[in-house]
C-alpha positions in Angstrom: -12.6 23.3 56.8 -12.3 20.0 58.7 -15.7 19.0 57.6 -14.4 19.6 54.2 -11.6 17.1 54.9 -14.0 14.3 56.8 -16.0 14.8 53.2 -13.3 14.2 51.3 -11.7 11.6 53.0 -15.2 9.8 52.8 -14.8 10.2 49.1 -11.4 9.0 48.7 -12.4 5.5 50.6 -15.9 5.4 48.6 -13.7 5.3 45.2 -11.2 2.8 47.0 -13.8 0.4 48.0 -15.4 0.6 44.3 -12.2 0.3 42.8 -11.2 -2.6 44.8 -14.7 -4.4 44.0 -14.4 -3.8 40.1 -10.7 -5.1 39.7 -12.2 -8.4 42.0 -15.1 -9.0 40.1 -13.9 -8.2 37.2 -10.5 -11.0 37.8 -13.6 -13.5 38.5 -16.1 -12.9 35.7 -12.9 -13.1 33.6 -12.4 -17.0 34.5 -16.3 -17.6 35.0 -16.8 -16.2 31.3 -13.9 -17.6 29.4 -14.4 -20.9 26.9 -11.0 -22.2 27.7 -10.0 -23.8 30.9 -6.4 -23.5 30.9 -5.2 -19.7 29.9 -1.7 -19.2 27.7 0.7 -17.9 29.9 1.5 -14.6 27.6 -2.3 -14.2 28.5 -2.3 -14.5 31.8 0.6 -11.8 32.0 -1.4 -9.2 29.9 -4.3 -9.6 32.1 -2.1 -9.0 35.3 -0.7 -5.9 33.1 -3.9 -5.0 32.0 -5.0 -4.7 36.1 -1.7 -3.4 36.9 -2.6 -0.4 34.8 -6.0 -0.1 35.8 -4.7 0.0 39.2 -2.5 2.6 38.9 -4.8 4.9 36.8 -8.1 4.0 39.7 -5.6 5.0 42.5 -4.7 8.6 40.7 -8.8 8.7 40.5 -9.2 7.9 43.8 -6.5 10.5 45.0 -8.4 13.5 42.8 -4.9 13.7 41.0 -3.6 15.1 44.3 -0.4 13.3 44.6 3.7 13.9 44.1 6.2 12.6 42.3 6.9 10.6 45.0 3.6 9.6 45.0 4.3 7.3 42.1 6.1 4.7 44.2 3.0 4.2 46.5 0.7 4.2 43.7 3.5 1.2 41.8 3.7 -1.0 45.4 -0.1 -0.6 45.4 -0.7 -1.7 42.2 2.7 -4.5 41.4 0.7 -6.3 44.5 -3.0 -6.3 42.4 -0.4 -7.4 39.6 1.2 -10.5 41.5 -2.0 -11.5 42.9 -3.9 -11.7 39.9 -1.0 -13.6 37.9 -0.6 -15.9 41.3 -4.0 -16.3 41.4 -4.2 -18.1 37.6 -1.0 -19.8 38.8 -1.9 -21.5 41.9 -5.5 -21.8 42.3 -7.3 -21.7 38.5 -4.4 -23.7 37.4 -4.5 -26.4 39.7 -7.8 -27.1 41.0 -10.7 -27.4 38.9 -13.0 -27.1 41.6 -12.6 -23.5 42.2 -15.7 -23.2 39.9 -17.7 -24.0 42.7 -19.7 -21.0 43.9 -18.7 -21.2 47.3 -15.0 -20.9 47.2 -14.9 -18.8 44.1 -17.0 -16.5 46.6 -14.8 -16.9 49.5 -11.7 -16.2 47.2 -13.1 -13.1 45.6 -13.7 -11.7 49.3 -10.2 -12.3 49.8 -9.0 -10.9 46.7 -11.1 -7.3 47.6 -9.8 -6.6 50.9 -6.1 -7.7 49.8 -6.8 -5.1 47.0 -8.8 -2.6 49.7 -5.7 -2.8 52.1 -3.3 -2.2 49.6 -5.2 0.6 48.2 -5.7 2.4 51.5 -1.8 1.9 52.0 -0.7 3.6 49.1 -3.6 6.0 50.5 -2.4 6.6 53.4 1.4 7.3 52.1 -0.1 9.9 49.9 -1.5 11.5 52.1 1.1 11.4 54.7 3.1 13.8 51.9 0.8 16.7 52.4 0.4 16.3 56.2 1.5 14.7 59.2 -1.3 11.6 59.9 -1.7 9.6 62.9 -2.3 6.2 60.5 1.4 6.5 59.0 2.1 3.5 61.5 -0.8 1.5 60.1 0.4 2.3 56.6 3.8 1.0 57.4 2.8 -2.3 59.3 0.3 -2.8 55.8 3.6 -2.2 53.7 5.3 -4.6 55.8 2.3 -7.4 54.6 1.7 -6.6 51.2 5.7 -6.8 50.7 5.9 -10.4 52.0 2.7 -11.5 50.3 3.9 -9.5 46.6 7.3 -11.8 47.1 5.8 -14.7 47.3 3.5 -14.1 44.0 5.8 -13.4 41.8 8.5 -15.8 42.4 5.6 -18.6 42.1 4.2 -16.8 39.3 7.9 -16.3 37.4 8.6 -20.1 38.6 5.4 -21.5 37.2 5.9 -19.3 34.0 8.4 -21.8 32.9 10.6 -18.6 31.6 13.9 -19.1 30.3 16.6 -18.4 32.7 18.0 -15.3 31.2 14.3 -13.7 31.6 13.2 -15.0 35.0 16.6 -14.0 37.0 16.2 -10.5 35.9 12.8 -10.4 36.5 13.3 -11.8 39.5 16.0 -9.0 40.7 13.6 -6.3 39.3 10.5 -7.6 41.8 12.6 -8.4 45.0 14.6 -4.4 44.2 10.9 -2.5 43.7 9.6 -4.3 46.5 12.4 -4.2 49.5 13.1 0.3 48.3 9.8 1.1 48.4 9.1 -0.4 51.7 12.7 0.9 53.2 10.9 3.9 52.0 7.5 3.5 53.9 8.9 3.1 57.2 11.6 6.6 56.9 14.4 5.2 55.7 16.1 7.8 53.0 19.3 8.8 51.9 22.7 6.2 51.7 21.1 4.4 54.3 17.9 3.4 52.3 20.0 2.4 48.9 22.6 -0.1 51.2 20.2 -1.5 53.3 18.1 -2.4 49.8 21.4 -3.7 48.3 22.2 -5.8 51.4 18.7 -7.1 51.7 18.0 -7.9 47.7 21.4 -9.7 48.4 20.4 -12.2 51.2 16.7 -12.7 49.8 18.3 -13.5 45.8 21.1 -15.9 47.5 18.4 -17.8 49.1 16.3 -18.0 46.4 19.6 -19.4 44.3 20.3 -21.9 46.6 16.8 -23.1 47.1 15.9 -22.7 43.2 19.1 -24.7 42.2 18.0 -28.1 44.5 15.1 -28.7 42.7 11.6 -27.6 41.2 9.0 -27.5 44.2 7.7 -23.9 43.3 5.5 -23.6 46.5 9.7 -24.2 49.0 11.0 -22.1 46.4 8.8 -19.0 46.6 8.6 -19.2 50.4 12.5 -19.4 51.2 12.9 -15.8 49.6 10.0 -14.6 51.7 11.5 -15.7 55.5 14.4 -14.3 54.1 13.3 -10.4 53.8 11.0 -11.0 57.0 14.4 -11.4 59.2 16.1 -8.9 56.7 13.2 -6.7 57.8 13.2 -7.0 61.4 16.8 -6.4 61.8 16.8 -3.3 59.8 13.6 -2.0 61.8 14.7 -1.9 64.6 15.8 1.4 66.5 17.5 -0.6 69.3 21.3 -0.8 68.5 21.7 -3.2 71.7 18.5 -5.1 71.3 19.4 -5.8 67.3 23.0 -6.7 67.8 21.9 -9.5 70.5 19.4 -10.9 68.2 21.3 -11.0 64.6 23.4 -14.0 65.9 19.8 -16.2 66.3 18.2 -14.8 63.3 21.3 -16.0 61.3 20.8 -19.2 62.8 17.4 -19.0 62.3 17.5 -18.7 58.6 20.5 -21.1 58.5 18.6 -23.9 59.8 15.6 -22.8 57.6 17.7 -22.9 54.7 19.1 -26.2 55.0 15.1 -28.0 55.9 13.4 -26.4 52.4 16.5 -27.7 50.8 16.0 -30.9 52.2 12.5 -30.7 52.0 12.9 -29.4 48.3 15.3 -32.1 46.6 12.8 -34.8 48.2 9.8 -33.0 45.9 
């Protein structure tokens, strides 16, 4: 029986790690291969879709359709980071610098992009699994969450910023991202019930008032997308924490904290 398990636990990383290659290569051969060298932006969304999708369906694969309904949510953090990567990726770096085409850092950037997508994928993995049966590498899984949260936050708000969306789209948008992203961690490291919905409220509230002030003082995507992200890692910690004593002493200097950080990427941002 256990050797059963150790084989098909060997299997279920095998179709990670091919999965995680294809989406990679396939996000580079994409650029390498195309005639143009700027993409239209409803483009660059339908390719970030298109891996979204890819994503989600590879991850049932890799799982041998053994999953929950719950399942889902792991399988959507999973694959909304492979999303915001990809669309972040066009942003930021195929946007911006020409030289990317050079082989060496288009190498070094596609290594970077299969473990993001590796990590991610064992994650949603490892929460999957952790339905069926109790798993020593549920801390791992939550400490990867805890990552791939921060790093999906940043993507999409420079994504949505670069977009150049109307307002009326890219607030909503906006709200959508930062909700999926703070429940379904909340929900990686055993927070359930009232507790889970509040402290998602609460959090989506101090992350989207610090994107508002920032995103009102001027334009400098790179402060603007960062802001929101220091925001839900002190959110985070707070909440985290089993301590009651040890959290209440420590709220008063991560307010002050953030305050201060707040005012500098204003500053920092009306001078860009």
């Amino acid at each position: 029986m256990e050797r059963s398990n150790a084989g098909s636990d060997i299997e279920k990383r095998g179709k990670l790690l091919l999965l995680a290659a294809l989406i990679a290569v396939a996000m580079f051969l994409n650029k390498i291969l195309q005639k143009d060298t700027t993409v239209e932006i409803p483009r660059i969304y339908l390719n970030g879709g298109l891996y979204f999708a890819i994503s989600f369906v590879g991850l049932l694969w890799s799982f041998n359709f053994q999953v929950k309904l719950k399942s889902v949510l792991y399988i959507i953090q999973a694959a909304l980071f492979v999303f915001s990567e990809a669309i972040f990726i066009e942003f930021f770096f195929f946007q911006k610098f020409n030289r990317l085409y050079e082989a060496l850092i288009l190498l070094i950037l596609l290594t970077l992009v299969f473990i993001g997508n590796y990590v991610a994928f064992l994650m949603a993995n490892v929460f999957n699994v952790g339905l069926f049966k109790n798993i020593p590498l549920i801390h791992v899984g939550r400490t990867s969450s805890y990552l791939l949260s921060l790093l999906t936050i940043y993507f999409v708000t420079f994504s949505f910023l670069s977009s150049n969306l109307p307002i009326y789209i890219l607030l909503p948008l906006i709200v959508i991202a930062y909700a999926i992203v703070v429940y379904v961690h909340y929900l990686n490291i055993g927070i359930g019930g009232g507790d889970q919905i509040w402290k998602t409220i609460l959090t989506g509230l101090v992350v989207l008032t610090l994107f508002f002030g920032v995103f009102l003082t001027g334009n400098s995507h790179e402060i603007v997308s960062f802001v929101p992200v220091v925001g839900y890692f002190l959110c985070v910690s707070v909440v985290s924490q089993s301590d009651i004593e040890y959290k209440e002493r420590n709220v008063f200097f991560y307010l002050v904290s953030l305050a201060i950080f707040f005012f500098v990427a204003v500053f920092i941002n009306l001078l860009g």
